[in-house]
N, C-alpha and C positions, 0 to 999 in steps of 0.2 A: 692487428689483434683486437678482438671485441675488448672491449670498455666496461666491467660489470661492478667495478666500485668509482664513487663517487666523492669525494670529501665534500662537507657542505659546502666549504668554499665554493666549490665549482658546480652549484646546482642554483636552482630558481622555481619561482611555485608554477612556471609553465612549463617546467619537468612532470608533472604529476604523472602520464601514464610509464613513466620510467625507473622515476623515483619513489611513486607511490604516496598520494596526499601528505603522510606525513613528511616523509623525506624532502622533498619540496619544500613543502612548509618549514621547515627546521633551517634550509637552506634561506630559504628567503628571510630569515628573520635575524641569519647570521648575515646578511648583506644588509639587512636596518639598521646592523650596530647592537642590537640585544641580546644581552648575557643569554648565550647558548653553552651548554656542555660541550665540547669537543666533541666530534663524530664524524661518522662516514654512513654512507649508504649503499648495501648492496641491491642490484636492480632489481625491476618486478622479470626482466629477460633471462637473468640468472634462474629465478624461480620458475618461470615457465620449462627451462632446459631440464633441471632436474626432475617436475614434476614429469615430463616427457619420459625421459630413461630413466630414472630411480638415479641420477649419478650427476655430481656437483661439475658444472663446465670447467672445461680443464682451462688453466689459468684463475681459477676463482682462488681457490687456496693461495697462491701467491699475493695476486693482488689484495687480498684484506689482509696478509703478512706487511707488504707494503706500507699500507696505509697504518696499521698496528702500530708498527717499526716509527710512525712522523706523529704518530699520537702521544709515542712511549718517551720520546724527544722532547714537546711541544710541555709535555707534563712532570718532564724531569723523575719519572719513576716506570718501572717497567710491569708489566701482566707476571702477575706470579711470582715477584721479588717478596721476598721473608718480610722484609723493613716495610711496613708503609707501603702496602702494595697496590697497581692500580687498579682497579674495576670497573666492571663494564655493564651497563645494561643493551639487554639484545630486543628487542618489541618488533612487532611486524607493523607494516605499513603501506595498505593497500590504492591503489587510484580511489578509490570511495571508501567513504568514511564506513567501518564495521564495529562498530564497538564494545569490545569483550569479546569478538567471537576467533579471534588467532591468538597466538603465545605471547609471552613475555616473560623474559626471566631475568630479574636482575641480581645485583654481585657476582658477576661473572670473575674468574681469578682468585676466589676464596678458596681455601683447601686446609688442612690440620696444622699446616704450620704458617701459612698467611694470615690466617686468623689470630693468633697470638702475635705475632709484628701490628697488626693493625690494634690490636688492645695492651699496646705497650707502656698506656698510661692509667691508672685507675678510673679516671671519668671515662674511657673511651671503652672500659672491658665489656661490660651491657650493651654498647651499641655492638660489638664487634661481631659477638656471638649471637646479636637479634641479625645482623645484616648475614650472618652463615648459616641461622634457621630456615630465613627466609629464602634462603639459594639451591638449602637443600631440600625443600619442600617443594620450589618451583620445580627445577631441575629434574627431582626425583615423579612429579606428575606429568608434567609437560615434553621434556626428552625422554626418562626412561617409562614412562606408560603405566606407573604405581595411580590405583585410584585416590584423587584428592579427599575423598571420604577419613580413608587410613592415616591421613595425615592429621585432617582434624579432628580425629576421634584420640588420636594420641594428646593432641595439644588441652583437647578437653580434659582427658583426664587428669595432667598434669595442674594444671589451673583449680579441676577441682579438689585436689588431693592438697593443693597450698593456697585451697580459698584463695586469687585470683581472680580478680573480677572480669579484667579486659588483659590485653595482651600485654600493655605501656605498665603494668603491676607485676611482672613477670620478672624475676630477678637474675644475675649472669647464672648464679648454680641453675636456676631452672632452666634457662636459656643452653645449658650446654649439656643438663640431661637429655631435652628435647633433642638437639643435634644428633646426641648419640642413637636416640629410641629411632628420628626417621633415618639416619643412614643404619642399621640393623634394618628397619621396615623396606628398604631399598633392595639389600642381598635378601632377606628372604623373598621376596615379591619375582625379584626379577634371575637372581642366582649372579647377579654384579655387584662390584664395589661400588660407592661414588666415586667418580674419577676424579683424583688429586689431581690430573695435571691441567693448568688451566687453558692450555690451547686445546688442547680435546674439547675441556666443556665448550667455548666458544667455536669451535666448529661442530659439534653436534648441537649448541640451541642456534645456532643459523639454520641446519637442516630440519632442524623441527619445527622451527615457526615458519619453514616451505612448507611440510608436509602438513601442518595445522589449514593449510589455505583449504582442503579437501578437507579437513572433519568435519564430521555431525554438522555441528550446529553451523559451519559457517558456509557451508553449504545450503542448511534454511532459512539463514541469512538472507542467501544470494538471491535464494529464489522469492521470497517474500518483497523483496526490495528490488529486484529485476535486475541485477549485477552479473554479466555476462561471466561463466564459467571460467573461462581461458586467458582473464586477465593478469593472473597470479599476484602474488605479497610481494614487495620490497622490507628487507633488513635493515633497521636502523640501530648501529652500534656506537655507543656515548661513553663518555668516560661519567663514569657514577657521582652523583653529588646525592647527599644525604640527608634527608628530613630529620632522620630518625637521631640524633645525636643529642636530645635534650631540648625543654621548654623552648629555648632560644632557636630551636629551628620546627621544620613543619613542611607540610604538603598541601596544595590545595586546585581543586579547580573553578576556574571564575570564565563569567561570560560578561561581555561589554552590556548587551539587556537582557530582560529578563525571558527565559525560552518558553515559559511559559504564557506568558501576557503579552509579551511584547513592550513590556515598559519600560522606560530608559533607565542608565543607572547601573552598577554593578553589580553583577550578582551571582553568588555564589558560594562555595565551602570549602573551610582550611579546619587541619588537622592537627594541631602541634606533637609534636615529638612523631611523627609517619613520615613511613613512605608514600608516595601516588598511589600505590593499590590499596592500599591503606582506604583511601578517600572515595575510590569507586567502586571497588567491592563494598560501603557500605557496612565492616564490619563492628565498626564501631559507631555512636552519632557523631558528627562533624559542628563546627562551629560557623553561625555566619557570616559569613567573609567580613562585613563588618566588623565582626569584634578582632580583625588584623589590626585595626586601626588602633586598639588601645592595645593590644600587646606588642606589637613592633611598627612602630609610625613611621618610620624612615622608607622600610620593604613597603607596608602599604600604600605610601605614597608613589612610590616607584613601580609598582605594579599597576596602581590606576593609571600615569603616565604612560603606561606601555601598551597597556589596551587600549586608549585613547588614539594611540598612532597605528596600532593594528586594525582597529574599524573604519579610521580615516584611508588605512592603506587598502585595505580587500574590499571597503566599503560593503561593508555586511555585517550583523553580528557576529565577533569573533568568540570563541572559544579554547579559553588558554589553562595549558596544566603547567604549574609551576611548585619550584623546591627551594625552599629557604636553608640554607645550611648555615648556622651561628651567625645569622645576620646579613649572611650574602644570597641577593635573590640572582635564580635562575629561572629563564624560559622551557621549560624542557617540551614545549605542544602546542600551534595552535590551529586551528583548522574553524572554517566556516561552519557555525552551530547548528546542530540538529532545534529545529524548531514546532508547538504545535501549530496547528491550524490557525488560529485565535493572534498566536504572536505571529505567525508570516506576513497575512495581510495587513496586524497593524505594522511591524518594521519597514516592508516592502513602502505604506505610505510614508513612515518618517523620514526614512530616508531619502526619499523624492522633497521632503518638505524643506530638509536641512541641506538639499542642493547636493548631498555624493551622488545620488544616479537621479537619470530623467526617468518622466511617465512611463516611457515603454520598458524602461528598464525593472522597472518597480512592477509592469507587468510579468514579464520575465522571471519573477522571483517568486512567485507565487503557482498555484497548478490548482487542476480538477477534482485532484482526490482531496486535496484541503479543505477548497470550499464545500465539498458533501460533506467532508467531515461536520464542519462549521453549523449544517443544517438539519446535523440529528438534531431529536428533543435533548432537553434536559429536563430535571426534576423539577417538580411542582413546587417546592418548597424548600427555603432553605433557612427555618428557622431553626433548631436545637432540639423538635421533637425527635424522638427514636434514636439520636445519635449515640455512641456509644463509643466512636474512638475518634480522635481528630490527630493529623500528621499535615504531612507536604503536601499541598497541593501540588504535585510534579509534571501531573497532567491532565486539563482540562476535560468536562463531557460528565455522562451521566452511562452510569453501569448498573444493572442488576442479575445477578446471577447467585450458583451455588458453591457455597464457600470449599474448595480442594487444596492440600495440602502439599500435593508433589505436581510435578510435569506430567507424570504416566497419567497421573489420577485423571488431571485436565483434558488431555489430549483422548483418553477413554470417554470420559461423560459428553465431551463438544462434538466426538465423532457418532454416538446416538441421539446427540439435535439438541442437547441440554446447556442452558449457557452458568457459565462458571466463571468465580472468582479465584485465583491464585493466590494464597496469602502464604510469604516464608518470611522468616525473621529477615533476609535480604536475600535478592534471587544472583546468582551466579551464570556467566553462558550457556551451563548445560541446561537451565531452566527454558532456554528459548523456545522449547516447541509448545512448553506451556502457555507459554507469555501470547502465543501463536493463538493457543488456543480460547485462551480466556478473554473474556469482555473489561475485564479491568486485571490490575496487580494491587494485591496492600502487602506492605514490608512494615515490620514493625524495627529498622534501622535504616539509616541513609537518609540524603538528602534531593536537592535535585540535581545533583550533579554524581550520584551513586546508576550504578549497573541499572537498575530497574527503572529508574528515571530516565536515563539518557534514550536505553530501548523503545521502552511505553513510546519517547515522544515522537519519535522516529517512525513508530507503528503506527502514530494514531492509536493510543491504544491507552484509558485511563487508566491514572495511576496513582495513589497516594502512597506517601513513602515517610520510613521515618515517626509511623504514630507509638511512642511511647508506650501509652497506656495498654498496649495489646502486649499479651504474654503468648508466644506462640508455640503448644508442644506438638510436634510433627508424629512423635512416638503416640501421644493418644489421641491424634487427630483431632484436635479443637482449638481455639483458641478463648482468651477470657480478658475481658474488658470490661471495665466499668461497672464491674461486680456480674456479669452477667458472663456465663461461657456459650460459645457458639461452636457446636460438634459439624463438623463436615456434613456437607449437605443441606446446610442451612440458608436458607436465601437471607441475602444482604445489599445493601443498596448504595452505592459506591457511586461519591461527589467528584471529580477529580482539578475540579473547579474551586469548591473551598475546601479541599483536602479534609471530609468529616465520613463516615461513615455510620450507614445507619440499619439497625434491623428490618428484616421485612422487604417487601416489593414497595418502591415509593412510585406513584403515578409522575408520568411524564406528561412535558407539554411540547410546544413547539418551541425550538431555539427562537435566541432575536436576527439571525436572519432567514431565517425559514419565513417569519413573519412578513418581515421585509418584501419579502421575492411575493409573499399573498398577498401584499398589499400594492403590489403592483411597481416595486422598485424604485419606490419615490422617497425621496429621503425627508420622511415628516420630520418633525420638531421633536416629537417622542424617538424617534430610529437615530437622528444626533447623539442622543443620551448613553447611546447602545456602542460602545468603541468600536467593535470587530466588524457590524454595521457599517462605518464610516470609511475602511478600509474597501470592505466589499463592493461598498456604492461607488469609489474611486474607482477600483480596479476593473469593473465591469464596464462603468459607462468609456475606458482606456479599451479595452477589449472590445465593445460594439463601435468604437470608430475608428481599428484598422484592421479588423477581419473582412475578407472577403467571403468566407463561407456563411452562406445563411442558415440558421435554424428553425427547421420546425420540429413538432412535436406527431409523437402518434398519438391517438385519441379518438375514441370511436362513442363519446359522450357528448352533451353540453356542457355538462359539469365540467369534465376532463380539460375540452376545448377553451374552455372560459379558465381555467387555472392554465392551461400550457400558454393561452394569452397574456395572463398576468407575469408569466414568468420570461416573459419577452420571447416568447416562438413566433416567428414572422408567417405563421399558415401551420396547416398539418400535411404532414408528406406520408400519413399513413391511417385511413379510416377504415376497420376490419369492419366488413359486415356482417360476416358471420355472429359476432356478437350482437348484431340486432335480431337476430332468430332465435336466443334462447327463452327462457325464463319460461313467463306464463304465452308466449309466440311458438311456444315447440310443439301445440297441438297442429299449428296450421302449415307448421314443413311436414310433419307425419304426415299430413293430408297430403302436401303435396309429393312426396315422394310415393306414397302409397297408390297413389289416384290409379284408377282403372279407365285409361282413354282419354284424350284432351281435354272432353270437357272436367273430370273430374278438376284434373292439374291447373288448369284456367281459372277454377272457382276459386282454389287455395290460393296462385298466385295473385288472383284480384282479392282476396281477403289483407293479403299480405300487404300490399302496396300502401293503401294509406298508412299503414304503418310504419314502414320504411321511409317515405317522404315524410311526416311528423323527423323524424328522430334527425333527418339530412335538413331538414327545417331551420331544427334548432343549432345542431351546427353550424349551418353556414350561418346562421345570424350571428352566433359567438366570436366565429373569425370573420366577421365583415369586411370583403376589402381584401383581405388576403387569400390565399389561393388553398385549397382545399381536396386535397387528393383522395378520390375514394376508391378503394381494392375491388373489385368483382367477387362474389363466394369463392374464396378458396378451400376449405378441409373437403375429406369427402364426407356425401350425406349419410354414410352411417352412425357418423359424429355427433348426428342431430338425434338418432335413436336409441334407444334404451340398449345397454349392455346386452350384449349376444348370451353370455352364462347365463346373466341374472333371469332374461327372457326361459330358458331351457330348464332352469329350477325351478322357477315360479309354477310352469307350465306343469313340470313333473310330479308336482306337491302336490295343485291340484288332481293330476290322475290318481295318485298314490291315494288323495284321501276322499275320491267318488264325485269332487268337485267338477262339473263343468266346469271344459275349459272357456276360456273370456276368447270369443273371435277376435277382436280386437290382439291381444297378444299373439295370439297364431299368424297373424296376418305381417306384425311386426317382425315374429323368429322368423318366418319366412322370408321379409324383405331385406334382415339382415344379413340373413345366410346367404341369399342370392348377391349381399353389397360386398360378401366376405373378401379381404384381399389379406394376401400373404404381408405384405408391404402396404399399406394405405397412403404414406407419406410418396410414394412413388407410383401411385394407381390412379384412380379417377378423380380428381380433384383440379383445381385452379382452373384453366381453359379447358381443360378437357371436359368439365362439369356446364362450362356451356356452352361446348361444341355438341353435346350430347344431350342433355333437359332442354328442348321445348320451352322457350319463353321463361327462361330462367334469368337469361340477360335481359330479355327484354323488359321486362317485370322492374328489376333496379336499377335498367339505365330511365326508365318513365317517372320511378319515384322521385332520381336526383334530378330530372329535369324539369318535375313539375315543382320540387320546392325550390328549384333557380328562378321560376317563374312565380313564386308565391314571393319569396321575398324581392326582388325585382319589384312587383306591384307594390308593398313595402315600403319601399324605397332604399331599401340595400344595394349593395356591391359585390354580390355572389360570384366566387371566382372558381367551380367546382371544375376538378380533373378527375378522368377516369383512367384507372388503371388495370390492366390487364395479367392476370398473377400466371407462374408455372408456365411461361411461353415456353417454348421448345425451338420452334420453326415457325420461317416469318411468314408462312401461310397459314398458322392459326390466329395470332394478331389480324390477320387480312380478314378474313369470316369474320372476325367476332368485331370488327372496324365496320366492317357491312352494317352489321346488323345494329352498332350503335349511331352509325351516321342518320339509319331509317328512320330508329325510333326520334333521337333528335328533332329529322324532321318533321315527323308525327306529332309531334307540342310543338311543335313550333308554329305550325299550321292551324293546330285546333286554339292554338292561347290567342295567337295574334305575338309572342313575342318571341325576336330568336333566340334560339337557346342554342349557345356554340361552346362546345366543353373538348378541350385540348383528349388525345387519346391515350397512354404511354403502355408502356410495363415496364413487370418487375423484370430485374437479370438473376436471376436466384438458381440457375441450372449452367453447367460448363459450356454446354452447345452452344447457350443461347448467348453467352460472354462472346464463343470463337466464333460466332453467325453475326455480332451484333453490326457490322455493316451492312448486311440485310433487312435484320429488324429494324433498323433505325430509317427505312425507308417508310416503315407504315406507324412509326411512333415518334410523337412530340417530343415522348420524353422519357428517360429512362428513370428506373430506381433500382436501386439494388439490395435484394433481399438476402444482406449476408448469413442471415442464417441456416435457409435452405441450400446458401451459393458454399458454407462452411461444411455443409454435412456430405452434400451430394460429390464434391472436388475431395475430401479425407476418407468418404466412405464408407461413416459411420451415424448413428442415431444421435442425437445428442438427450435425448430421454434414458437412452442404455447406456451409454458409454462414459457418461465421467464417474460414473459412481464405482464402475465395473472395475477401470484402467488407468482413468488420468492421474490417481499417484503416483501409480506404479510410473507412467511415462513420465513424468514431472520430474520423478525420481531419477528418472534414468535419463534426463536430458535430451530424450525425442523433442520435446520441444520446450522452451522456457516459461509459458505461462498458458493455458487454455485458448484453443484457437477460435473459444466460443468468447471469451473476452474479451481477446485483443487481436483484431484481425492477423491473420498470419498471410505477413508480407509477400513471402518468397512463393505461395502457393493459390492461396486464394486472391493475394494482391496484385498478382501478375494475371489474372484471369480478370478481373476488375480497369487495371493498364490498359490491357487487348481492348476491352471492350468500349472503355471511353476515345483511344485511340481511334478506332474504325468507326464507332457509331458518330461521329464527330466531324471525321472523315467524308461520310456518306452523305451526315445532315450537320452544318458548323453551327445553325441554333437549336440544335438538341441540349434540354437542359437534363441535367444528369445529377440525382442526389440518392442516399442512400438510407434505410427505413428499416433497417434490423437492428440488433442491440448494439451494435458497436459503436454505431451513431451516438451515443453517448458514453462510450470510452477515450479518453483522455488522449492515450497514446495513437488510438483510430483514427480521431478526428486529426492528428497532424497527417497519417498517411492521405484522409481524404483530400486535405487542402492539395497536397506534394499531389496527387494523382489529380486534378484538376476538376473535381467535382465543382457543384452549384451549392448545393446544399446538404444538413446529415438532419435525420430525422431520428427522436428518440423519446422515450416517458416525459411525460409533462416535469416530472421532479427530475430531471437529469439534464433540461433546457439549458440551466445556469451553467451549468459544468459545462455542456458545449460550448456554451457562447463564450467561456474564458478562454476554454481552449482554443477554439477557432482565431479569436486575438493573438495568441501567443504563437498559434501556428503561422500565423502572419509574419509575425514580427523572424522567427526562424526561419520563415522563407530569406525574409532579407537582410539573415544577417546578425538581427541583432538577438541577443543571448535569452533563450528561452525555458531556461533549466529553472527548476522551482529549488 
């Protein structure tokens, strides 16, 4: 018979996709010997079955009877006894850490008459009926589906009616009117009682914190964070210990360093007289864990003890939530901490320095999306002008946007291009699609270990938390600080670095490692002084000595080329030429498209030439030495022409008002109409553009071979490749190979020097993937252009279609994340497979790299390593990012742990 309950005892944190992060965890910590609550855990398989059929696996009910029945033993009282009754809290706990976004409901086993046994004594009557408010408010939002609003709209009025500051001022009579008003809010809401009996409640909040794994937000969770749908929650059921019982006890959550900085040291927020939600809802301010130290020295001592062998043991920063109950500490959490940017790369080095992991291991703990984070700007200044509220630095970076008071509002303004700041007195789960949407969050409560903090840092996403000074009314959308009020819509300029906040747009500069990467990766004497600097510099030069994938850059400038240089691209694997025909050059492609008979087109394209070898000039001098891939025209030339309407209005305006028309215009509407194609992205362009124009190839295979031969004379190392875009069949490479090998010869003959330039193309079409042991008969070398190779394999624009669909599909799980992102393995990546496979096959020194956006996608670049490419080609500013990745993709090829 399947296995679906656990007792910690018999679990380990290498249960995790069983037991679910936390369960694991809780498990392993009762095998350290650390005061854990009693529990069990129901599986993440259990969860899966019911969310499958609507219907709890048979034998579920029995076995948490079971294990209930050695709880109810172990604790000498039973669920639901009058006297002193047990209680239970139920939390979900998934393989990946989700935070705030599933249920929890604690006091499980409270009901009208346990309630008075448990307040059998006058000090204990206040706590009895705060731990039954709190049961029936969870319960009644969370299982029976009353909105959380109606709860605290009651609790408000109460508070306000007996002035009532915060909740810990709330006395038993209040405390048990509230009880009464939400169990009434409960039968009217839903036409249910609250269930008295307390094995009901415990099997229906197990089934709800299943069915929570599917709501709303955790759902945009999943997909924001890339957490596979079908993993489901695991159940963790504890026997209740209690903060809330008086001074003498408390809540809090602590981390071994700091999640922000990365600085050693403890650090974190206790609550006296709360529970844990208490402390991460943020609905009160919290205290810093420091001052545990003068109110109970004994727990604080024992707590720093225990995080000390928790980071020694997972060797990572840990993150622990714990319950003091009159003196006695519990572990009730801990799991490896959500970290920003800033703090990954510096802990990743400390802990390399204090000898728990090695160099690659310290690679392994860091990622791509971090260090871009690390490389936005920050603000120009960060003295005290224009501030006007100061809180938690919770998380790091620089934010400007328009200040919104709800989720909708956010998610409304970012979806018409507008960037916004989210400010609530503290934000709650259902806030996530805000938090989504906003460039920063400010909470005028919490610390950094509250809701809004913990998400922000997990997001990437700044955050100040916690600033007093701000009064926040949501009813009349403003808030006011510092004697000044700031109405929605107001731009504001959000630190999350010194936790200030300031009116106005404040000007940005570049971060200190943005610098770093422009000054060429060297670690001056000034960039020492820079901490997050010092990690970076580590972890990259560990990542350029065990990648085998090489990077370059795309870059169709000198400028471009000279910064993707600096930022360590070993060559460029993608020079567009078309961008050297715009600007003030677009009269002399009109010429030559227009031209009437070769000589016309001859004149244009010898105009054009010295142009072209200038520009390839300056290139290849930037990447000296390195090898430098240049594309053949690919757009079609209508691209290069004036707008078709605008041409037909213009034209029209003048008949309308007697004007001669401009022959020049007439000649263009005409040559567009005739360029007209239904589809242009699938019509005359790439090779077909110079299988068809006349000295089109020849024209810019003479420029890159005369500036090979200019620098050469120089005394450079000019390493130019040419590439061949939109092959099809490997009898178009074979022409258009003709005609590059002539002209070749043709300078090479009139210079005196040879000029020998490898030949390749792009794979950017399905054919030419399933052909490519063909193709690879007449090319060096391949590249793969997965952007044309994503649209033409799905079958869509990618101009038209995300804007159109891709929520909608996002939403509905066609696929997990844009296939324009993040190569899509199973379809475009096995077309990629085929093609390294055979082309490889045919020719074993075919070197093969890849030169669309993905090349600098994080998760890409491991498929590229896994499918055996040479090299990924991407943006000059997107270098770094590969180069780390490509390390780490190494290091997961063999083995060693590559997760950030």
């Amino acid at each position: 018979m399947t296995t679906y309950v656990y007792d910690f005892s018999e679990g380990g944190r290498d249960m995790a996709g069983l037991l679910g992060g936390k369960g694991a965890n809780l498990a392993e910590m009762a095998r350290m010997g650390l005061p854990v609550p009693p529990g069990f855990t129901v599986t993440t398989e259990a969860c899966r079955i019911f969310l499958a059929t609507g219907q709890a696996p048979d034998g579920l009910d029995r076995q948490i009877g079971e294990h209930l029945a050695a709880l109810e033993r172990a604790a000498g009282k039973r669920l639901g006894q009058v006297d002193d009754p047990l209680l239970l809290s139920v939390r979900s706990g998934a393989r990946f850490s989700m935070p705030g976004m599933m249920e929890t409901i604690l006091d499980i086993g409270l009901n009208d008459l346990s309630v008075l046994g448990l307040a059998k004594t006058p000090e204990r009557e206040r706590f009895a009926w705060d731990s039954y408010r709190r049961l029936v408010q969870m319960f009644g939002s969370t299982v029976m589906g009353v909105d959380s609003s109606h709860f605290e709209a009651a609790l408000a009025v109460v508070k306000q009616q007996h002035s009532r500051g915060d909740d810990t001022q709330l006395d038993t009579c209040d405390l048990i009117r509230i009880v009464e008003t939400f169990k009434d809010l409960i039968h009217e809401r839903t036409g249910e009682e609250f269930p008295q009996d307390p094995a009901e409640q415990l099997r229906r909040a197990v089934l709800a914190v299943f069915t929570s794994w599917n709501g709303e937000r955790a759902r945009l969770y999943r997909r924001r964070e890339h957490i596979p749908d079908d993993l489901g929650t695991a159940v963790n059921i504890q026997t209740m210990v209690f903060g809330n019982l008086g001074p003498d006890s408390g809540s809090g959550v602590a981390f071994t360093r700091d999640p922000a900085t990365g600085r050693p040291g403890v650090y974190g927020d206790y609550l006296p007289n709360a529970q844990g939600e208490d402390v991460v809802a943020g609905i009160r301010n919290t205290l810093p864990l420091q001052d545990l130290a003068g109110l109970d020295p004994a727990s604080s001592a024992r707590l720093r003890g225990y995080m000390d062998r928790l980071e020694a043991h997972y060797r990572d920063l840990c993150d622990v939530e714990f319950t003091i109950e009159r003196g006695t500490l519990w572990m009730l959490q801990t799991r490896v901490g959500k970290r920003t940017a800033q703090a990954a790369f510096a802990i990743a080095s400390q802990l390399a320095d204090e000898g728990l992991i090695s160099e690659r291991e310290a690679l392994g703990r860091v990622g791509g999306e971090a260090l871009a984070r690390l490389m936005f700007p920050r603000f120009a200044t960060t003295d005290s002008s224009g501030v006007i509220a100061r809180g938690v630095p919770a998380s790091p970076g620089a934010a400007v946007g328009a200040v919104v008071f709800d989720s909708a509002e956010a998610v409304r303004r970012a979806a018409s291009g507008e960037k916004v700041v989210l400010v609530r007195q503290e934000t709650t789960p259902d806030d996530l699609p805000g938090m989504v949407a906003a460039q920063a969050v400010l909470t005028s409560r919490g610390g950094k270990t509250s809701h809004a903090a913990v998400v922000a840092r997990g997001m990437g996403k700044v955050c100040v938390c916690g600033a007093e000074g701000i009064v926040v009314d949501t009813r009349e959308r403003r808030f006011s600080a510092g004697g000044v009020t700031v109405p929605e819509g107001t731009v504001v300029s959000v630190d999350g670095s010194e936790g200030v906040v300031r009116l106005g747009s404040v000007p940005l500069v570049d971060s200190d490692v943005m610098r770093y990467f422009e000054e060429g990766g060297v670690l001056s004497a000034d960039a020492t002084a820079r901490q997050p600097v010092r990690g970076v510099h580590r972890l990259m030069q560990q990542a350029d000595a065990v990648r085998r994938l090489e990077v370059r850059a795309n870059a169709d400038t000198p400028e471009d080329a000279a910064r993707a240089r600096r930022f360590g691209a070993r060559g460029i694997g993608l020079c567009r030429t078309e961008h050297m025909f715009l600007g003030d050059r677009r009269p002399l492609v009109e010429a030559m498209i227009l031209a009437h008979g070769d000589t016309e087109r001859e004149a244009a394209l010898a105009a054009l030439l010295p142009l072209q070898r200038q520009d390839f000039t300056g290139i290849l001098e930037a990447m000296d030495g390195l090898p430098v891939t240049v594309r053949l025209l690919d757009p079609p030339l209508h691209e290069f022409l004036p707008d078709r309407t605008e041409l037909a209005v213009r034209l029209a305006r003048g008949e309308a008002l007697g004007t001669p028309a401009d022959p020049h215009d007439s000649e263009l509407l005409s040559a567009v109409t005739r360029m007209h194609e239904e589809n242009p992205m699938l019509g005359l362009r790439g090779v077909r553009l110079g299988l068809v124009v006349p000295g089109l190839v020849a024209m810019q295979v003479r420029a890159l071979a005369e500036a090979v031969v200019a620098r050469r004379r120089a005394g450079g190392d000019p390493r130019a490749e040419i590439m061949v875009p939109l092959v099809d069949a490997v009898e178009e490479l074979h022409l258009v190979r003709e005609e590059v090998d002539r002209v070749l010869a043709q300078v090479s003959q009139e210079t005196g020097v040879d000029v020998t330039c490898p030949v390749g193309t792009m794979i950017e079409l399905p054919r030419a993937a399933l052909t490519a042991g063909r193709i690879a008969k007449e090319a060096a070398f391949f590249s793969f252009g997965t952007n044309d190779l994503t649209q033409t394999t799905w079958g869509f624009s990618r101009d038209d279609v995300e804007a159109a669909f891709f929520s909608a599909y996002l939403d509905k799980g066609v696929f997990p994340v844009s296939p324009f992102e993040t190569i899509d393995r199973e379809g475009v990546g096995r077309l990629v497979r085929i093609a390294v496979e055979e082309g490889r096959a045919a020719r074993p020194d075919l070197k093969i790299g890849v030169c669309g956006e993905h090349g600098g996608d994080p998760a890409s670049v491991h498929f590229f390593h896994q499918a055996g490419l040479d090299y990924v080609s991407c943006s000059p500013f997107r270098v770094p990012v590969a180069r780390l990745e490509a390390g780490r993709a190494a290091l997961e090829a063999n083995g060693t742990d590559a997760s950030a």
